[in-house]
C-alpha positions as CSV (number, residue, x, y, z in Angstrom):
1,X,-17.3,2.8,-13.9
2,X,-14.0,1.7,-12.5
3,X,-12.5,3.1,-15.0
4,X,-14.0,6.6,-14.6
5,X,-13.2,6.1,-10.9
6,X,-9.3,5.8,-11.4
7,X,-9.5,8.9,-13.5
8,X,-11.2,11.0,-11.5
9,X,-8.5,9.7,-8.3
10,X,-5.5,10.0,-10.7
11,X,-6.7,13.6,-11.2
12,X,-7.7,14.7,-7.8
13,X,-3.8,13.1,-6.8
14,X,-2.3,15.5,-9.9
15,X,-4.2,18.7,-8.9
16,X,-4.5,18.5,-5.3
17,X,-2.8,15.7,-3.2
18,X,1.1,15.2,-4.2
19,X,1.1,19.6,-4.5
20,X,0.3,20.0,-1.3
21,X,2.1,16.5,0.2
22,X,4.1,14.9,-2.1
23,X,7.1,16.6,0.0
24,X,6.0,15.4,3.3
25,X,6.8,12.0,4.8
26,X,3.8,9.6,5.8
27,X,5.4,9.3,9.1
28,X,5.1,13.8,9.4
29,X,1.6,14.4,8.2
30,X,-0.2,16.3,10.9
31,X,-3.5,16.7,11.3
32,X,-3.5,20.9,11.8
33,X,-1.5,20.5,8.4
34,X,-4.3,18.6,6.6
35,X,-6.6,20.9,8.1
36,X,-4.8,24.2,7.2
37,X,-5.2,22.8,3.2
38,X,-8.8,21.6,3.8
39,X,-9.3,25.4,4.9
40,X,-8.1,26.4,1.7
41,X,-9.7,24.2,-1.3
42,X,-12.3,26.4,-2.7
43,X,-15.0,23.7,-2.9
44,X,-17.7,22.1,-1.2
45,X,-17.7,20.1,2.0
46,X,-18.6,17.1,-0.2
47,X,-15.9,18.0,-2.9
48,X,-13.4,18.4,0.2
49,X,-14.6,14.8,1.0
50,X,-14.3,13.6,-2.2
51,X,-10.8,14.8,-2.8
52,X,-9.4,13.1,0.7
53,X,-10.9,9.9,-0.2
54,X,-6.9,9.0,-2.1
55,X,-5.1,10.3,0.9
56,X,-7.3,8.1,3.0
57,X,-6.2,5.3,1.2
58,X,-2.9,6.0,1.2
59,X,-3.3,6.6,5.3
60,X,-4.9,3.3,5.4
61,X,-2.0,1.0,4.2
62,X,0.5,3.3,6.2
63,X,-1.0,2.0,9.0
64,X,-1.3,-1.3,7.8
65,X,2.4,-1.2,6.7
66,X,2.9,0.2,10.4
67,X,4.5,3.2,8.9
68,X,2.6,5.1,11.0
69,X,0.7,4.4,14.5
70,X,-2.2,6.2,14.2
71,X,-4.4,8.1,11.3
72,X,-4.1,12.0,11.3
73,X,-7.3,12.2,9.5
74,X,-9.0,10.8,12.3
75,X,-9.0,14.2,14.4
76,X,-10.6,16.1,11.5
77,X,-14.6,16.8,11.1
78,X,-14.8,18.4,7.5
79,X,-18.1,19.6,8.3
80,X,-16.6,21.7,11.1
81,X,-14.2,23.4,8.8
């Protein structure tokens, strides 16, 4: 299963994450810019979801690392989009 499980993040990062942020810096991801992507994946609230759960990740040891002070993903309800 863990296996399957990197897959399936390696893919979501190759498709969707590092096109749409691979040129932003940790520090510059805004929460209306997340949003404005979310708005335009053509999938499912739960797929939506699903794909964050790598950039989540990522946001989580930024803060650890204290690159950043707060999480951007925080001010975003996926059901409300």
């Amino acid at each position: 299963k863990e296996a399957s499980t990197y897959r399936g993040y390696k893919k979501v990062c190759a498709t969707h994450l590092m096109p749409a942020f691979a040129k932003i810096e940790i520090q510059d991801l805004q929460p209306a810019v997340i949003r404005k992507w979310i708005r335009n994946l053509s999938c499912t609230t739960k797929t939506a979801a699903n794909i964050l759960t790598p950039l989540r990740a990522v946001i989580e040891q930024a803060l650890v690392d204290q690159y950043i002070k707060e999480n951007p993903l925080n001010s975003i309800i996926i059901d409300k989009l």
